[in-house]
N, CA, C and O atoms as a GROMACS GRO file, in nm:
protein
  460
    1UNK      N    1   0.084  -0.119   0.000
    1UNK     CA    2   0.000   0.000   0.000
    1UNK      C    3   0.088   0.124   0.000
    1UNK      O    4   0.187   0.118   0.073
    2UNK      N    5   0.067   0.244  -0.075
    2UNK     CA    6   0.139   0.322  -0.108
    2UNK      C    7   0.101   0.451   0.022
    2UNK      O    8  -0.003   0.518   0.021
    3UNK      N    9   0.216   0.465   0.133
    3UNK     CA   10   0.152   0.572   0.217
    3UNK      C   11   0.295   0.666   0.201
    3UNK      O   12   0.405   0.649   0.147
    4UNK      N   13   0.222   0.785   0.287
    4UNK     CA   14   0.320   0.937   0.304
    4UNK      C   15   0.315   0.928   0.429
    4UNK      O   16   0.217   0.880   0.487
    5UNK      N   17   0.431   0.976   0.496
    5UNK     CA   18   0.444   0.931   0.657
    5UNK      C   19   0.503   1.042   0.665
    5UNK      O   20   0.613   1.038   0.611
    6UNK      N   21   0.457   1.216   0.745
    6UNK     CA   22   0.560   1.329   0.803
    6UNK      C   23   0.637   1.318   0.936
    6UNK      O   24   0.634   1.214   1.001
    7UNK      N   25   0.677   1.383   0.959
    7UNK     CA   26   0.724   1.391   1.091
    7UNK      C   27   0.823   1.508   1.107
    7UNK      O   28   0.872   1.546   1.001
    8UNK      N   29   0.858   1.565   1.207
    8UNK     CA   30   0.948   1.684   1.221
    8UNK      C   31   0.876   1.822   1.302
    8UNK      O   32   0.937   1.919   1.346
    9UNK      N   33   0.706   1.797   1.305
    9UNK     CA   34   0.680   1.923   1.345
    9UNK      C   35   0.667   1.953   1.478
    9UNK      O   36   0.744   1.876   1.536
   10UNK      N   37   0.610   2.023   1.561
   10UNK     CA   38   0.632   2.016   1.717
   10UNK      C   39   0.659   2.215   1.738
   10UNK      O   40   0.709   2.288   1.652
   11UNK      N   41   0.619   2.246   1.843
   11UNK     CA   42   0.654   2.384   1.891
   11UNK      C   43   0.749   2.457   1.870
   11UNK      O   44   0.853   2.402   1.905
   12UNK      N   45   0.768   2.591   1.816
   12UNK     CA   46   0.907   2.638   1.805
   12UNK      C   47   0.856   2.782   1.816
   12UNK      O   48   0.749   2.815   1.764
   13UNK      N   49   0.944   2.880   1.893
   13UNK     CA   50   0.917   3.038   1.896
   13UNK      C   51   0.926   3.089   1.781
   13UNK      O   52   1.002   3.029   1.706
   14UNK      N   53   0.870   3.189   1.736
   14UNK     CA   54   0.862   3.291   1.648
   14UNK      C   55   0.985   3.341   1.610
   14UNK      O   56   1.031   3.431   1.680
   15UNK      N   57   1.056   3.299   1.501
   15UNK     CA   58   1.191   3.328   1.437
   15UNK      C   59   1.243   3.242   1.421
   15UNK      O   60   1.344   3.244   1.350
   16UNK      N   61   1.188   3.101   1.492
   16UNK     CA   62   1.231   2.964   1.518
   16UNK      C   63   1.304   2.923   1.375
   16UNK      O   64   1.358   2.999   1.294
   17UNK      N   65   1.287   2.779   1.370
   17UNK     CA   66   1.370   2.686   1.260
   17UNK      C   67   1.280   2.512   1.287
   17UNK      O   68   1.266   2.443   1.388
   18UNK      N   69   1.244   2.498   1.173
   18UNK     CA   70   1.232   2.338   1.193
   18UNK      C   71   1.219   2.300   1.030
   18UNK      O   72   1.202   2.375   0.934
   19UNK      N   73   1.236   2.149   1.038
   19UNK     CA   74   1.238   2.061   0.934
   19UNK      C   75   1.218   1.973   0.933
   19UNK      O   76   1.292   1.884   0.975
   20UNK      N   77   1.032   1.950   0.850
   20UNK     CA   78   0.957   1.846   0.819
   20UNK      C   79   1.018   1.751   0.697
   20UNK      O   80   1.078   1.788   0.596
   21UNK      N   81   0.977   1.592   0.746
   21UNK     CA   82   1.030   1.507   0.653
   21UNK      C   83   0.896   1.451   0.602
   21UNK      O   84   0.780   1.466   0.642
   22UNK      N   85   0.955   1.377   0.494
   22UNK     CA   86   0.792   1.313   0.426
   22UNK      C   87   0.842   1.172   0.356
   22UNK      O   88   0.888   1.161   0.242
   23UNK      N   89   0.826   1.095   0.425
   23UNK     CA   90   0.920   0.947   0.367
   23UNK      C   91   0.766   0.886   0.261
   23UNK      O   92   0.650   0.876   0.303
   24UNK      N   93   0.810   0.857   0.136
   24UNK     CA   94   0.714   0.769   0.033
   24UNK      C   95   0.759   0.614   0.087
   24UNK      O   96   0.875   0.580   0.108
   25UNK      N   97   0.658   0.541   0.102
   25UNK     CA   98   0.691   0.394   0.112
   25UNK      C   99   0.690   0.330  -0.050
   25UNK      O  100   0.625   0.228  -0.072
   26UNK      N  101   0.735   0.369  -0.114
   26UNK     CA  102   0.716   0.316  -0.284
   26UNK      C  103   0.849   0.399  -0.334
   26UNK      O  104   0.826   0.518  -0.312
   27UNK      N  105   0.963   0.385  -0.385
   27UNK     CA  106   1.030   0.430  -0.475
   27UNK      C  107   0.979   0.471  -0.602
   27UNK      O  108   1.060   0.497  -0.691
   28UNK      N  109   0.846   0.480  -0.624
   28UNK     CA  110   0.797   0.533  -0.743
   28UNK      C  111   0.756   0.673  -0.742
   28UNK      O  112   0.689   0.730  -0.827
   29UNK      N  113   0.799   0.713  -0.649
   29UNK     CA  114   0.755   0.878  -0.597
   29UNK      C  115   0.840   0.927  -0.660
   29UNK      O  116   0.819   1.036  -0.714
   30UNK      N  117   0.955   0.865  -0.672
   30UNK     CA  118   1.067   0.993  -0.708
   30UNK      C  119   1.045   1.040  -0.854
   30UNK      O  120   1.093   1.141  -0.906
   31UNK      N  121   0.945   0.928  -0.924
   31UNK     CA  122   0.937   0.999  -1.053
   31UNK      C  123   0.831   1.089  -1.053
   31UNK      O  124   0.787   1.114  -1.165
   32UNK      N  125   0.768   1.156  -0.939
   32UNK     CA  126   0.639   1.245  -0.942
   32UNK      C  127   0.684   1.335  -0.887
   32UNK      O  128   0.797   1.327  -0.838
   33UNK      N  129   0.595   1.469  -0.877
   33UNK     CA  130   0.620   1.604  -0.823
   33UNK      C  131   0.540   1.609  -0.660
   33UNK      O  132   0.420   1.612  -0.630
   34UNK      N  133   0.650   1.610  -0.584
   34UNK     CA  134   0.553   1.668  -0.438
   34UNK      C  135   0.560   1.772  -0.406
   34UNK      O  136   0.635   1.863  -0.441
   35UNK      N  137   0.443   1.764  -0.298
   35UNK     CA  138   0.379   1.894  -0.233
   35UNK      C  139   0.381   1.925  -0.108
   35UNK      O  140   0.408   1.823  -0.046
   36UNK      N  141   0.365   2.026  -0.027
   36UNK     CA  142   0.370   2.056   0.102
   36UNK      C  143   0.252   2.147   0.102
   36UNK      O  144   0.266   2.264   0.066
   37UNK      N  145   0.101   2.086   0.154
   37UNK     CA  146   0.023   2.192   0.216
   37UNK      C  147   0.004   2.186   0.385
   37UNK      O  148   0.035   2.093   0.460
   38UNK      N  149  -0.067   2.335   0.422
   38UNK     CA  150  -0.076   2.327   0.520
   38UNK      C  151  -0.257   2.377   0.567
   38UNK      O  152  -0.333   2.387   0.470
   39UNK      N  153  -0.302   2.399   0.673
   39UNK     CA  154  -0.428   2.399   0.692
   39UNK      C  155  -0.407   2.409   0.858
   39UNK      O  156  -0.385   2.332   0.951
   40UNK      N  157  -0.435   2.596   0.833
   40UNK     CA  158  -0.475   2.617   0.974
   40UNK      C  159  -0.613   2.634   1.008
   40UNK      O  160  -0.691   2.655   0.915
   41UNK      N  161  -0.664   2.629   1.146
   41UNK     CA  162  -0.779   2.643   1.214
   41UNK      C  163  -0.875   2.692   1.150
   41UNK      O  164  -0.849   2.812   1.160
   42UNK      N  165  -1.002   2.683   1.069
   42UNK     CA  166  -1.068   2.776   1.043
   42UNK      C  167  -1.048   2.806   0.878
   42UNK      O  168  -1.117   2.887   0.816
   43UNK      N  169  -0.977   2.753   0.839
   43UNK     CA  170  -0.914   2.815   0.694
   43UNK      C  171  -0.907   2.679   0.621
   43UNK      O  172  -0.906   2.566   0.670
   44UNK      N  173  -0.901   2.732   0.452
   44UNK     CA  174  -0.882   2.565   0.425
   44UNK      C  175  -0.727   2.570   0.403
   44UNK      O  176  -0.638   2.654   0.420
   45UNK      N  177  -0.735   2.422   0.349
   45UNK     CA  178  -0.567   2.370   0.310
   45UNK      C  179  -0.517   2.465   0.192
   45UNK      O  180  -0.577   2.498   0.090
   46UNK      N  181  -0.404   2.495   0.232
   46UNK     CA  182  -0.332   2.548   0.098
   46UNK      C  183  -0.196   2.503   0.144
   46UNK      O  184  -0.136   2.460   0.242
   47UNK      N  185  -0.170   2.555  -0.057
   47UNK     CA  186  -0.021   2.491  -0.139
   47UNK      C  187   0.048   2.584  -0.096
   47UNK      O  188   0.024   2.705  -0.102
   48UNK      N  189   0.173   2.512  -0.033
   48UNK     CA  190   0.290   2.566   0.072
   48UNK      C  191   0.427   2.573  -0.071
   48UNK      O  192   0.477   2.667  -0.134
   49UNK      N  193   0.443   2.452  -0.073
   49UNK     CA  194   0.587   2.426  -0.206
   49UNK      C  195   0.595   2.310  -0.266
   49UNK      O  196   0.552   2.212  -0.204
   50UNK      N  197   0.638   2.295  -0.371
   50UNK     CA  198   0.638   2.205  -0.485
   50UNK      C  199   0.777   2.220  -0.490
   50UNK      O  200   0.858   2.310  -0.468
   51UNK      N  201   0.778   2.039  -0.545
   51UNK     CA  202   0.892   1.993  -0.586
   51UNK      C  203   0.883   1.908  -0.708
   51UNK      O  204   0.839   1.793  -0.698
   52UNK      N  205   0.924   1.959  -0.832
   52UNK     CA  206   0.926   1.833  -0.938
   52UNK      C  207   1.031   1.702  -0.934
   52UNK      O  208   1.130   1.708  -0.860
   53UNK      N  209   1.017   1.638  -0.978
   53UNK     CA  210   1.086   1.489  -0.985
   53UNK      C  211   1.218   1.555  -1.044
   53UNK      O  212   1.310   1.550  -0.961
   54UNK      N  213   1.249   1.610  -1.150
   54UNK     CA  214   1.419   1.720  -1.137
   54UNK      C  215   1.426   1.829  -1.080
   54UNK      O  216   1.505   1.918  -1.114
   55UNK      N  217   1.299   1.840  -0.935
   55UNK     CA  218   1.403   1.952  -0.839
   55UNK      C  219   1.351   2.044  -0.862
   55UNK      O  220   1.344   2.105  -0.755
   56UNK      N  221   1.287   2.120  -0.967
   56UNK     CA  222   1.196   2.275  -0.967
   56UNK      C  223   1.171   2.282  -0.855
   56UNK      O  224   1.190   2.174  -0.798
   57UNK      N  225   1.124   2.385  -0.769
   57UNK     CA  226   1.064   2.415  -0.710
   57UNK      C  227   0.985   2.550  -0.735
   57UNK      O  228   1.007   2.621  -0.833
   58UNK      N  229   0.870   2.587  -0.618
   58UNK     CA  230   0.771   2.652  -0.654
   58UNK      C  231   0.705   2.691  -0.510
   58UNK      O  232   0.680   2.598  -0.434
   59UNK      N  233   0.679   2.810  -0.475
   59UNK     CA  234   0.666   2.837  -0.335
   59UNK      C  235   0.533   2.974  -0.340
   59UNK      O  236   0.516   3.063  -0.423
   60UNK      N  237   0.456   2.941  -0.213
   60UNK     CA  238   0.344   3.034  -0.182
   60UNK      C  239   0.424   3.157  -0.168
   60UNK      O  240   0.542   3.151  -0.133
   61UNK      N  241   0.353   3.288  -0.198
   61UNK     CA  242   0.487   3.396  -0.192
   61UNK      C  243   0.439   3.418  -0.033
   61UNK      O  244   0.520   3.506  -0.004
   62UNK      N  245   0.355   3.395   0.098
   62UNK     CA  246   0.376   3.383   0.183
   62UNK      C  247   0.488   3.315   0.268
   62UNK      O  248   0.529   3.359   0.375
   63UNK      N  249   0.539   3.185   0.198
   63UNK     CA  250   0.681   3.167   0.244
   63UNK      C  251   0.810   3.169   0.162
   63UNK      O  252   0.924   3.124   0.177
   64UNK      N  253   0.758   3.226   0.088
   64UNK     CA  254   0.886   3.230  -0.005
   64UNK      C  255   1.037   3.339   0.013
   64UNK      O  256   1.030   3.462   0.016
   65UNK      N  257   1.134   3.278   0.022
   65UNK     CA  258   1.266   3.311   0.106
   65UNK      C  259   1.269   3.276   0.266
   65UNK      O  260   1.338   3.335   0.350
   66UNK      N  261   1.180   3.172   0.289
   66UNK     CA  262   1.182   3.144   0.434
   66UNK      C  263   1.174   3.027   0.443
   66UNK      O  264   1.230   2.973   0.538
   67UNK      N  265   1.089   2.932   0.332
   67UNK     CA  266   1.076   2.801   0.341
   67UNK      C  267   1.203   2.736   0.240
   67UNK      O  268   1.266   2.803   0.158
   68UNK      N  269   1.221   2.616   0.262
   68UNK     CA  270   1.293   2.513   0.151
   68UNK      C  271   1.242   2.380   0.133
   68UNK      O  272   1.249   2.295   0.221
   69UNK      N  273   1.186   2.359   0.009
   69UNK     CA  274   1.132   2.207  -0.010
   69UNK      C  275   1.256   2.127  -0.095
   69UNK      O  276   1.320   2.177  -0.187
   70UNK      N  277   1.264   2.066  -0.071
   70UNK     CA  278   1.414   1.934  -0.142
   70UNK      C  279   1.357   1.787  -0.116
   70UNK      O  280   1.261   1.748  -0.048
   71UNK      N  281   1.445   1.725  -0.188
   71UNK     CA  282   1.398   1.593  -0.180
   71UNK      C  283   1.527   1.502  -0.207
   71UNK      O  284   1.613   1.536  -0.288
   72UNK      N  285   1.534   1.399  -0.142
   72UNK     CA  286   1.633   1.296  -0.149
   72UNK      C  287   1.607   1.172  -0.236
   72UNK      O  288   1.570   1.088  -0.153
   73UNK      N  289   1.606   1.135  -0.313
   73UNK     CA  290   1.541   1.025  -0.417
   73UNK      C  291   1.582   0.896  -0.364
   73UNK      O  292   1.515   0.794  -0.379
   74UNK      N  293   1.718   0.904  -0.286
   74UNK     CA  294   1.768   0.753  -0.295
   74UNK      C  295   1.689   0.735  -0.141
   74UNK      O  296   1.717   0.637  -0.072
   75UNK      N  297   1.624   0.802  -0.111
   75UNK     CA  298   1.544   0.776   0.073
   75UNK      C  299   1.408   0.775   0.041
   75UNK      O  300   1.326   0.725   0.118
   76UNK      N  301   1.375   0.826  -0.064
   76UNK     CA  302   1.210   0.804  -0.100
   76UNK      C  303   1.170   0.929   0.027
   76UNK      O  304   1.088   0.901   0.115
   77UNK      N  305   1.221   1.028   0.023
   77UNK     CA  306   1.175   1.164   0.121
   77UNK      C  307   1.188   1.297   0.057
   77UNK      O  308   1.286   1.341  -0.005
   78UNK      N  309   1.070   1.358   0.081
   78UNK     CA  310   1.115   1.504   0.055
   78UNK      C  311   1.101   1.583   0.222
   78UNK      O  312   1.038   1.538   0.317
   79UNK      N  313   1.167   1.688   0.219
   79UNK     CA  314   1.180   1.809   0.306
   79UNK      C  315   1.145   1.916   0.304
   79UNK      O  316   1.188   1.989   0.215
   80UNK      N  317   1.046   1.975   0.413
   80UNK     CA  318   1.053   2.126   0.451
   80UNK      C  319   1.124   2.179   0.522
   80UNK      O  320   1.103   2.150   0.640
   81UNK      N  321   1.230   2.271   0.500
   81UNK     CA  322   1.341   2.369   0.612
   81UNK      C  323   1.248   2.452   0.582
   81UNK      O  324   1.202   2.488   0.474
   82UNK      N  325   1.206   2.502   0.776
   82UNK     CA  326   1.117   2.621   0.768
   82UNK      C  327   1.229   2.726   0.863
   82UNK      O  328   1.283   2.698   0.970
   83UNK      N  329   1.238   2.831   0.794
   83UNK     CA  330   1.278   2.970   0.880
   83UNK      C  331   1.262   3.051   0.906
   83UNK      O  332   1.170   3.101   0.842
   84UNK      N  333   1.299   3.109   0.973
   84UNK     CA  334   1.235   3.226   1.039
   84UNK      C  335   1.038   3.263   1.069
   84UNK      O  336   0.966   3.360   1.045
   85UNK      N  337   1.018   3.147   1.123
   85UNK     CA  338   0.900   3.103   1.154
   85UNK      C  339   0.796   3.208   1.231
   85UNK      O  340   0.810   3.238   1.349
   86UNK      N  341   0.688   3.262   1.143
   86UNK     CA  342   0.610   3.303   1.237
   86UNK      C  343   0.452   3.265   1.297
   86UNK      O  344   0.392   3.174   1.240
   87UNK      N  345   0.414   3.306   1.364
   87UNK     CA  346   0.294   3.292   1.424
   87UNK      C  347   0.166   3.224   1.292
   87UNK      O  348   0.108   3.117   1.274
   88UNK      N  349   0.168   3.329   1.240
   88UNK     CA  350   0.078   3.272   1.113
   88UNK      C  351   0.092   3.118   1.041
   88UNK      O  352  -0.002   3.074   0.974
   89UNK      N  353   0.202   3.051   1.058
   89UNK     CA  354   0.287   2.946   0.991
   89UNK      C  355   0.222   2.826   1.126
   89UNK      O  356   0.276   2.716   1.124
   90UNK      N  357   0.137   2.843   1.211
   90UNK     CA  358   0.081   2.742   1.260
   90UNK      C  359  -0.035   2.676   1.228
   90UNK      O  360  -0.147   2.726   1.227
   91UNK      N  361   0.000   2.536   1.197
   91UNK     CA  362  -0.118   2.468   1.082
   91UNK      C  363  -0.043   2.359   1.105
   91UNK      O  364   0.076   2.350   1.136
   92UNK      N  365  -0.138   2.264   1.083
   92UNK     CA  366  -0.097   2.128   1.022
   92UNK      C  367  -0.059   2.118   0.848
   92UNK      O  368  -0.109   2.162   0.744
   93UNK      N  369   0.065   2.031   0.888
   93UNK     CA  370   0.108   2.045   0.750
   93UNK      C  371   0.138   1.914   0.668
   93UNK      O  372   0.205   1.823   0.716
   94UNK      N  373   0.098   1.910   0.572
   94UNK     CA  374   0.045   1.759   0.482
   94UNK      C  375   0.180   1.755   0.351
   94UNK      O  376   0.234   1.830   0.270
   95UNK      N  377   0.183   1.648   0.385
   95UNK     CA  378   0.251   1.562   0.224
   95UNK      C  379   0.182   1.584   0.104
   95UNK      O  380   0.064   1.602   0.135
   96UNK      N  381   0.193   1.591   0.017
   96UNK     CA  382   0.072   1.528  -0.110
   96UNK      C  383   0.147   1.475  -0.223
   96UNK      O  384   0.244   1.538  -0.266
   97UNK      N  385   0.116   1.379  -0.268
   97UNK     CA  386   0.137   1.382  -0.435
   97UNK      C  387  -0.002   1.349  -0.557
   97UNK      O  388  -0.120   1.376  -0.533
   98UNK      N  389   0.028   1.312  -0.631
   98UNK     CA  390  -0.068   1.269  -0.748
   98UNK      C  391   0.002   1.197  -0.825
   98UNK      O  392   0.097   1.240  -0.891
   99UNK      N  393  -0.050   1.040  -0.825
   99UNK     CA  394   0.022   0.921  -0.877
   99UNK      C  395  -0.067   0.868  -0.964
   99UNK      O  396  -0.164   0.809  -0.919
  100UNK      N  397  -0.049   0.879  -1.097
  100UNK     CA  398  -0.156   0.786  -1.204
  100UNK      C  399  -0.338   0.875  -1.166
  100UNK      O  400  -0.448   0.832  -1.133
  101UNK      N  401  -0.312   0.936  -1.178
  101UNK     CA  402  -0.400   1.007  -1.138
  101UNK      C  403  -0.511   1.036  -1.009
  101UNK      O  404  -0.631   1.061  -1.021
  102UNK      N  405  -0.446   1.025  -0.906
  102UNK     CA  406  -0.486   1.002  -0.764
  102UNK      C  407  -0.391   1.056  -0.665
  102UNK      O  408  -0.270   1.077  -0.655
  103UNK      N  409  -0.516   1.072  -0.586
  103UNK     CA  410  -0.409   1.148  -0.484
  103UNK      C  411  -0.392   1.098  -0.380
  103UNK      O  412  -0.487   1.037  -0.329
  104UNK      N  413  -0.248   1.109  -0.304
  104UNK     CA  414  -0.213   1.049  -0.194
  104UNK      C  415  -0.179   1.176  -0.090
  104UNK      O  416  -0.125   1.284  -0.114
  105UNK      N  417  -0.232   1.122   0.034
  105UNK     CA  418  -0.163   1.238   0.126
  105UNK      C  419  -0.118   1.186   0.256
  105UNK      O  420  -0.150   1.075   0.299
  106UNK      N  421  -0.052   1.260   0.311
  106UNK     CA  422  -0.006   1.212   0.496
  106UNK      C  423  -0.093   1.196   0.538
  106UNK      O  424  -0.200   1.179   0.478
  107UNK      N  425  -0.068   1.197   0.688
  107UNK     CA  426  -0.148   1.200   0.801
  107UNK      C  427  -0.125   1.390   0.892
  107UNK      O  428  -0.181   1.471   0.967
  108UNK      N  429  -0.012   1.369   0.819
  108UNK     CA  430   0.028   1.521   0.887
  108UNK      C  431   0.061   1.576   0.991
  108UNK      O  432   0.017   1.541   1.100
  109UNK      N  433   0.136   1.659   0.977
  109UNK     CA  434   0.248   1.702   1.122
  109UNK      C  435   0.168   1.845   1.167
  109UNK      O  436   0.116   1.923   1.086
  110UNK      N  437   0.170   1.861   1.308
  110UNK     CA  438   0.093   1.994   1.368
  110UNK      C  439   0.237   2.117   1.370
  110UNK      O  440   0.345   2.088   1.422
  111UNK      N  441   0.225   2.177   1.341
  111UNK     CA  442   0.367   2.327   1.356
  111UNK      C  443   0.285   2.416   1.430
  111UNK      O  444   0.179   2.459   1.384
  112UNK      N  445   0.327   2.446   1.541
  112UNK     CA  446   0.284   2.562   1.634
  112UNK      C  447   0.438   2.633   1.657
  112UNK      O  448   0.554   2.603   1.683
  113UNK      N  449   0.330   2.777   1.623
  113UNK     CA  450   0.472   2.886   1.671
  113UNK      C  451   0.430   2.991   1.759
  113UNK      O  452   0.368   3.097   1.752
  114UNK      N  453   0.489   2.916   1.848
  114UNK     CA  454   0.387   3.087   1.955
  114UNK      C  455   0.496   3.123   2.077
  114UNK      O  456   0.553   3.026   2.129
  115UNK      N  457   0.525   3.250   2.124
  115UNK     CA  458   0.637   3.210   2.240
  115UNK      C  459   0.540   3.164   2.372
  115UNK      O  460   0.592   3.128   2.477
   0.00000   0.00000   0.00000
C-alpha cells in the first residue's frame, strides 16, 4: 500500500527553525512532483511548495525566502526547512502527491509557533 508518513513538526518560537520530513513507502515517488500543504484552524488547506521529480521548485509567496522544499530520491523523502517562523505558519502540515492520477496524502504534522 502506497503511504506518506511526516514527521518533524512540534513547537518552536517565532523566528524559530524546523524541518519536516515526508518518507514515500514506494520508490515510485521519485518519478512524481511533491507537495507541502498546510491547513490552519478555520481556513482551508493550501499549497505551501512544490517539488518536481528534477528539483523545480515553486513556493506560496507567503513563504517564499523562508521556506525550503528538497527531496532525497535515494530515501524516498522530501523536506521542509522552515525559517524564520512566524505565528501565522501554525497549521498542520500535509505531504501530497498525485500518482496515475490520484491522490495520496499524509497524516500530517501539527507546527505551532507561539512564544
Amino acid at each position: 500500500q502506497v503511504q506518506l508518513v511526516e514527521s518533524g513538526g512540534g513547537l518552536v518560537q517565532p523566528g524559530g527553525s524546523l524541518r519536516l520530513s515526508c518518507a514515500a513507502s514506494a520508490s515510485i515517488f521519485r518519478f512524481y512532483a511533491m507537495d507541502w500543504y498546510r491547513q490552519a484552524p478555520g481556513k482551508q488547506r493550501e499549497l505551501v511548495a512544490t517539488i518536481t521529480s528534477g528539483g523545480s521548485t515553486n513556493y506560496a509567496d507567503s513563504v517564499k525566502g523562508r521556506f525550503t522544499i528538497s527531496r532525497d530520491n535515494a530515501k524516498n523523502t522530501v523536506y521542509l526547512q522552515m525559517n524564520s517562523l512566524k505565528p501565522e505558519d501554525t497549521a498542520v502540515y500535509y505531504c501530497h502527491t498525485k500518482l496515475l492520477n490520484r491522490d495520496y496524502w499524509g497524516q500530517g504534522t501539527q507546527v505551532t509557533v507561539s512564544s
